[in-house]
N, C-alpha and C positions, 0 to 999 in steps of 0.2 A: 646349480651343478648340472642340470638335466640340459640348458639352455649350452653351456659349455659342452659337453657330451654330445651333443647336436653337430660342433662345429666340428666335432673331429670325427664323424664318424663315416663310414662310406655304405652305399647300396648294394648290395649281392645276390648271387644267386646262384644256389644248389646245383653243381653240374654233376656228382655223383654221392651216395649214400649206400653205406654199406653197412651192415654187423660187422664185425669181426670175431665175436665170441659171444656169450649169452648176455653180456652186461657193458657191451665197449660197441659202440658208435663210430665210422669212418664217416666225416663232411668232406665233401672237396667243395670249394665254391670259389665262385670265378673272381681271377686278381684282380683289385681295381687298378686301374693304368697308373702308372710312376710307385705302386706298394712298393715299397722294401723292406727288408727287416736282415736283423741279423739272427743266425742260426741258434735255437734257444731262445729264443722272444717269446713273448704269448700278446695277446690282442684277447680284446673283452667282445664277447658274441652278445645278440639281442635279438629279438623277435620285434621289439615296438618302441626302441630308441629309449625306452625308461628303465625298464629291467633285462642287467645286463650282467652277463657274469665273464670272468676269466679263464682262459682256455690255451694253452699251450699249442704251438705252430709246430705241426709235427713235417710240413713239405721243406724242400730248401728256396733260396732268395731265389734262385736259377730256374725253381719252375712256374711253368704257365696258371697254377690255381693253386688255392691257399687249403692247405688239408688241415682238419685239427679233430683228433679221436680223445673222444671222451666217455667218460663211464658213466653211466644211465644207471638213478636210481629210482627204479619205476617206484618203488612204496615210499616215496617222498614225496610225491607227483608234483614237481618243483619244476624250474628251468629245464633241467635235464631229461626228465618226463615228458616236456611240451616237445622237445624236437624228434620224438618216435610220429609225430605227425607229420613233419615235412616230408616231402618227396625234391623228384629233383624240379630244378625251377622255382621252388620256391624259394620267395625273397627270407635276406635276413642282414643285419648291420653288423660293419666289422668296425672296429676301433684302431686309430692307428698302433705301431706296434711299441709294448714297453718290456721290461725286465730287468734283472739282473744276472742272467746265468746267459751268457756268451763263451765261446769257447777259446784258451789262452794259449795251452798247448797239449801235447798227449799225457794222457793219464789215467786212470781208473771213475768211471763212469759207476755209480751205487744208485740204483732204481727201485723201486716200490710199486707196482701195479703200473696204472698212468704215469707215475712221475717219470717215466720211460720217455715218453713224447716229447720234451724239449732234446734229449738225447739223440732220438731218432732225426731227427732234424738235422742236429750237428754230424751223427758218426755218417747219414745219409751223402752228407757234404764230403765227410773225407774218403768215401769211398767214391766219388765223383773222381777228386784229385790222387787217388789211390794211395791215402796217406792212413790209412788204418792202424797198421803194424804198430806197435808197441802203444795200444792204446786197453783197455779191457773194460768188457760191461759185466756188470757183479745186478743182476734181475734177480728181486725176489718176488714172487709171489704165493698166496696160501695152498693156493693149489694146483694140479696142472690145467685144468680147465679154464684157470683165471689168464692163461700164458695167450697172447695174442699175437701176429704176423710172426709166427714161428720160422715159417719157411724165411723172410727175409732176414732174419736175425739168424737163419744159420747158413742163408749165403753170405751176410756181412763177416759170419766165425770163417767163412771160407778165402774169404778177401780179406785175411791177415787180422781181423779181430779176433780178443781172447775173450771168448764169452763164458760167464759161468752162472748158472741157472740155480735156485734154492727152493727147496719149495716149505714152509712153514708149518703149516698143516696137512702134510702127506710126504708120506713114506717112502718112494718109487726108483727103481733102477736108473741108473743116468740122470740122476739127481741129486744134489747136495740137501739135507734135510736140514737146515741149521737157518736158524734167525742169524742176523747179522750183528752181529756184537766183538767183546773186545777178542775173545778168543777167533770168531772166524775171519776176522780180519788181518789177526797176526798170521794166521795158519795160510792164507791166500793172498797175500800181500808181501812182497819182499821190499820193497823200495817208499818211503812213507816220506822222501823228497823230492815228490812230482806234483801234480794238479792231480785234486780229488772234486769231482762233481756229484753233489747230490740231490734229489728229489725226490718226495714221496709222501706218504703222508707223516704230521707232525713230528709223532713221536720218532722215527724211522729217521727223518733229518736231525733229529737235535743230540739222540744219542748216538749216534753215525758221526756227525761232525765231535762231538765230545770226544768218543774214543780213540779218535783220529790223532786227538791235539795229544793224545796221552802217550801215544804208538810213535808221537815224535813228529807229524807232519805239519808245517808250515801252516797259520791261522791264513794267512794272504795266500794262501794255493787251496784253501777249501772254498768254491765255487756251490753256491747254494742262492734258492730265489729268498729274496729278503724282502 
């Protein structure tokens, strides 16, 4: 496997590094020539070509370097832990690109923390072609501290996306305080025969997609990474 893994992997290197919040990580790192991918891909990252993990492609095909933000759990000190060492320049292996969650047509975008980042990819794309409009992102997370690139998420609300923010564990004005389940969906969803996209963690996609099926919406228009 590790010999396979070899063949397909490419050489890079860190052209910017940023936080974005306390616990989320921005990479940019340089494309390798001919990359492509389509919007909603993820590619498996690696420090030494043996351990490698997966990571959602938050740039579009269209730009110069491959971004991917992820959530650093320093009390794991696992994978995600090792990359608060890199700076920029340094090396790292990208995988070509694979997935399931590709974008079909407009419709309500259901996010969970990170699971935003194959999103930001695609809705990034349709604000390129200024095709936003009657698309919506339904962002949960627990709190607002955990909410990351705020500002471009409310110039994408501004360029015709319907964004709606939840926060799980906190209570706060200009915020929906609700998990996502059968009631907030019915309550913020009028049309449950369009494309539903989800991502996030387990449990978030499985009873997200369940409730979905219940509300009536098509099992071939729920777009989820399998």
């Amino acid at each position: 496997m590790l010999q396979t893994l070899r063949n397909w992997m490419y050489r890079s290197k860190i052209v910017e590094i940023n936080k974005l919040n306390y616990n989320v990580l921005s990479l940019k790192l340089e494309k390798p020539v001919n990359y492509s991918f389509k919007e909603g891909q993820l590619a498996y990252l690696s420090l030494n070509e043996e351990t490698r993990r997966p990571f959602s492609i938050a740039s579009t095909n269209s730009d110069t370097f491959l971004e991917f933000i992820i959530k650093i759990y320093e009390e794991r000190k696992g994978f995600t832990f090792s990359l608060l060492s890199l700076s920029k320049n340094s090396s790292i292996f990208i995988s070509d690109p694979l997935g399931s969650i590709s974008f079909k047509d407009s419709g309500v975008f259901i996010a969970g923390g990170t699971g935003i980042v194959p999103f930001l990819s695609i809705l990034r794309e349709l604000k390129n072609k200024k095709s936003l409009k009657e698309n919506t992102l339904i962002f949960s997370n627990k709190t607002e501290k955990d909410i990351f690139l705020k500002e471009e998420l409310n110039n994408l609300q501004e360029n015709s996306l319907n964004l709606i923010h939840t926060l799980t564990r906190e209570s706060l004005p200009n915020y929906m305080n609700k998990r996502i389940d059968l009631t907030f969906l019915k309550e913020n969803i009028k049309d449950f025969n369009q494309y539903f996209y989800i991502c996030g963690p387990i449990r978030l996609v499985g009873e997200t997609q369940h409730f979905l099926r219940i509300l009536g919406a098509d099992p071939d228009k729920i777009i989820m990474e399998t």
